[in-house]
C-alpha positions in Angstrom: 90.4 158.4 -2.2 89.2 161.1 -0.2 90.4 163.3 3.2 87.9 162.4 5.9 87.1 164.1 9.2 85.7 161.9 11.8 84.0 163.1 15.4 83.7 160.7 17.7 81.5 162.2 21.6 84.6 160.4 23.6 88.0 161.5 23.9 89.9 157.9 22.5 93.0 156.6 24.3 96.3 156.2 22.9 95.6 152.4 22.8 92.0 153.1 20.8 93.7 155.9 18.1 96.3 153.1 17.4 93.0 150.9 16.3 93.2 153.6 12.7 97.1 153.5 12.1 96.8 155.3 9.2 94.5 158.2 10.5 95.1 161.0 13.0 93.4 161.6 16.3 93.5 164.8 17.7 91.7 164.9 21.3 89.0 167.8 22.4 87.1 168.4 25.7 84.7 165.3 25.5 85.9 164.7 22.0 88.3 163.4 19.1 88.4 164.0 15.6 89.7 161.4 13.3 91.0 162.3 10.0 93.3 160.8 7.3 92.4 159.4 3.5 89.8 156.9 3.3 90.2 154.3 0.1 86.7 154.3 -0.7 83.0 153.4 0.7 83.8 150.3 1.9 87.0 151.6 3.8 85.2 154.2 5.4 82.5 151.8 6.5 84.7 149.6 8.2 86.3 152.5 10.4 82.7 153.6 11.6 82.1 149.8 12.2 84.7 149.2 14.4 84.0 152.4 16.3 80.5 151.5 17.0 81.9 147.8 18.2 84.2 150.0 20.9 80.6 151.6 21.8 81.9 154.8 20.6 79.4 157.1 19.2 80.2 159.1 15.2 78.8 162.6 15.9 79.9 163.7 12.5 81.9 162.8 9.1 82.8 165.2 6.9 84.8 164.9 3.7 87.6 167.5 3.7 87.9 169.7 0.1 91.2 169.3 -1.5 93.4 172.5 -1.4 
């Protein structure tokens, strides 16, 4: 399992965050960041999926170093 961070360049509604129950969303100007623990490969793959099905564009992913 590992801690990911997740940028999206869109700034998700409360309806969209609810889509990744089991991450955070924490809105920016023009952006959100995702982050939470991601299973594995396939896990992670399926959250960028369904992002790019709501049209909404990854800027970055970054896995977060445990303290």
């Amino acid at each position: 399992m590992a801690r990911m961070l997740i940028r999206v360049d869109a700034e998700l509604t409360d309806e969209l965050a609810h889509a990744f129950p089991h991450l955070t969303a924490r809105s920016h100007p023009a952006s959100t960041t995702i982050t939470g623990d991601v299973v594995d490969q396939q896990e992670l793959q399926g959250v960028l999926n369904l992002l790019n099905s709501l049209g909404i564009e990854v800027v970055e992913v970054l896995t977060i170093p445990e303290d």
